[in-house]
C-alpha positions as CSV (number, residue, x, y, z in Angstrom):
1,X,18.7,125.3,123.3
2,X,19.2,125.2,119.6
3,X,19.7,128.3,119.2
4,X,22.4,128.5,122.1
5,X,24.3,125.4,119.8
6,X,24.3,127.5,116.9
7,X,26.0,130.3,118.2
8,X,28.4,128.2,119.9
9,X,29.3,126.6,116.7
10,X,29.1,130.4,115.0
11,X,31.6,131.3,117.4
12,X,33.8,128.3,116.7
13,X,33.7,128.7,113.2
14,X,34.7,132.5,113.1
15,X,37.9,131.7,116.0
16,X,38.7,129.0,113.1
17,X,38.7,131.4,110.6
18,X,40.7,134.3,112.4
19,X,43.3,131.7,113.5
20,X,43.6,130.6,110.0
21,X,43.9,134.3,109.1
22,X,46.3,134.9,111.2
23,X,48.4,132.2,110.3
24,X,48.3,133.0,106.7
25,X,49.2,136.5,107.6
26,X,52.1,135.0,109.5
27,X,53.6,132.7,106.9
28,X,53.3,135.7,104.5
29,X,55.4,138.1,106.5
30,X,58.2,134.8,107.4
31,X,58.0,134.6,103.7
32,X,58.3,138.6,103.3
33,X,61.0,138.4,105.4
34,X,63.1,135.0,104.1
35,X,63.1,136.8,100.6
36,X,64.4,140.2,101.9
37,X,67.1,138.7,103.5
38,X,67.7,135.9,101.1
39,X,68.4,139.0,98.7
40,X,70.9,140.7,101.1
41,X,72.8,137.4,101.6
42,X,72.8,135.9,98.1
43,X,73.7,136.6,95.2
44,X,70.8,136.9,92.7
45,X,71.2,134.0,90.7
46,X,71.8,131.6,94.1
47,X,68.6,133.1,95.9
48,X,66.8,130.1,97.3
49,X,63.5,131.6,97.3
50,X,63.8,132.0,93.4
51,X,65.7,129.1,92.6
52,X,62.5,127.0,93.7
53,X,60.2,129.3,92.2
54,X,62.3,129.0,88.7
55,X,62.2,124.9,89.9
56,X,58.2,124.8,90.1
57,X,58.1,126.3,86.8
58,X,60.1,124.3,85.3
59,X,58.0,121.1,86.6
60,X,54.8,123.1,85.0
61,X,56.7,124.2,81.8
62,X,58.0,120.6,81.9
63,X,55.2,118.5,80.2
64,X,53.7,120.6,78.1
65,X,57.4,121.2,76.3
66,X,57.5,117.1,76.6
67,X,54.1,117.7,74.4
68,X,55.5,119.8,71.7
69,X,58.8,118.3,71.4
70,X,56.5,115.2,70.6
71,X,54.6,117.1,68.0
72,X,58.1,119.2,66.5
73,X,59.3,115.7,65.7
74,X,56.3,114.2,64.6
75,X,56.2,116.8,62.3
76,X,60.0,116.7,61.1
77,X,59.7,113.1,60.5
78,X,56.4,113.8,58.2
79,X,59.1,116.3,56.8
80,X,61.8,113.4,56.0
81,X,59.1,111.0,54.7
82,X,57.5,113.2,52.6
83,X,60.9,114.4,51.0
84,X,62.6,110.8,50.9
85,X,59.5,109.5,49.1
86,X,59.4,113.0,46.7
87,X,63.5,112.7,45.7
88,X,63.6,109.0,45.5
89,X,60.7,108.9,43.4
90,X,62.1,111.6,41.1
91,X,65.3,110.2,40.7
92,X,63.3,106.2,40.2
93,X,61.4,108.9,37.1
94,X,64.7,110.1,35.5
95,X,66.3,107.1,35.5
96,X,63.7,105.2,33.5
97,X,63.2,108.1,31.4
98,X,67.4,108.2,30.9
99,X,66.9,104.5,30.3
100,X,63.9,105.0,27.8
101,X,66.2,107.1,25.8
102,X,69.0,105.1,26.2
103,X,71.2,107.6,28.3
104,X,73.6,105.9,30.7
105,X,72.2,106.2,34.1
106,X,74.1,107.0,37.2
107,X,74.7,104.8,40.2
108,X,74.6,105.6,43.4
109,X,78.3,106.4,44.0
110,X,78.2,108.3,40.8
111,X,75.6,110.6,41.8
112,X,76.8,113.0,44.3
113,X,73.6,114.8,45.3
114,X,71.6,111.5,46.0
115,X,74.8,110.2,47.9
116,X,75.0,113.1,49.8
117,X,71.1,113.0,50.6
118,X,71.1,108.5,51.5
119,X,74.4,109.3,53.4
120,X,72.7,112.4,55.8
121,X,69.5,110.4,56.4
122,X,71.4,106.9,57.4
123,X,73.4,108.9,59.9
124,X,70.6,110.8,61.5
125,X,69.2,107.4,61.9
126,X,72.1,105.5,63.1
127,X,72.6,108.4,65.6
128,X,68.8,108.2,66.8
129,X,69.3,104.8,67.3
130,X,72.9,105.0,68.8
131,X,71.3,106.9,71.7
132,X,68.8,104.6,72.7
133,X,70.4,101.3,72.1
134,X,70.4,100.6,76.3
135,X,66.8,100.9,75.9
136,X,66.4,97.0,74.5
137,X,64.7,98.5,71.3
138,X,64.0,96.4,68.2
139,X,65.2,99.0,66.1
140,X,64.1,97.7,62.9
141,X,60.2,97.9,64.0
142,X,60.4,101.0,66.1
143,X,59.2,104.3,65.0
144,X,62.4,106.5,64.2
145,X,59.7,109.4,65.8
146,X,59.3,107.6,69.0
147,X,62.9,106.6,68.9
148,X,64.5,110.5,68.6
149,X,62.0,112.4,71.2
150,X,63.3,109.4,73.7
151,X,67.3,110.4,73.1
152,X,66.4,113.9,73.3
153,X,64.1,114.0,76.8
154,X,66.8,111.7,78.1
155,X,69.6,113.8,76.9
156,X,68.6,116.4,79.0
């Protein structure tokens, strides 16, 4: 009597499997056969069938761009930092060697070069924090970094 249970569940299992077969071969040729005439009645760039293919690679491409955009501007602030702290720190070095040898030294305004530099850093910032003033930021606390990769993956 077992044995007759087995082979009735054998046979169940394999008419599970050939309907499953089946139906996979079925949704392949309806799928064969959308994209054939999706191609004669669309034009190439309105093709459903590859508009959601492009759609489902965007959603995959999606975080692990989100990822390195994170890291690109991780990186580019190190950049900033590193060179504000390199130029302000020369220019703090000439001026007290200008002043050790009595040379006048140059203000702000008067120095062109460092004007130019203060004035392209405080509008990249102002702009950062332009585009995410809706989010309720405390701008003076929050990481510039944090601050730009949120206007960007909003922007977009």
């Amino acid at each position: 009597m077992g044995d007759h249970n087995f082979q009735h569940n054998h046979q169940a299992i394999d008419g599970l499997v050939n309907l499953l077969t089946k139906s996979n071969h079925e949704l392949t040729m309806v799928q064969y056969k959308l994209d054939k005439e999706f191609q004669q009645i669309y034009p190439d760039n309105a093709n459903p069938m590859k508009l959601v293919s492009r759609i489902k690679k965007v959603q995959e491409d999606l975080p692990i761009l989100k990822e390195q955009c994170r890291e690109l501007l991780a990186a580019k602030q190190d950049l900033i930092d590193k060179a504000s702290a390199i130029l302000v720190g020369n220019r703090n070095l000439v001026q007290r060697m200008q002043a050790s040898l009595d040379i006048p030294i140059a203000n702000e305004s008067e120095d062109a070069s460092f004007a130019n530099f203060k004035q392209v850093i405080d509008e990249w910032t102002v702009q950062v924090r332009s585009r995410t003033r809706d989010e309720d930021h405390d701008s003076n606390s929050e990481d510039i970094n944090k601050l730009l990769f949120s206007a960007i993956v909003q922007g977009n």
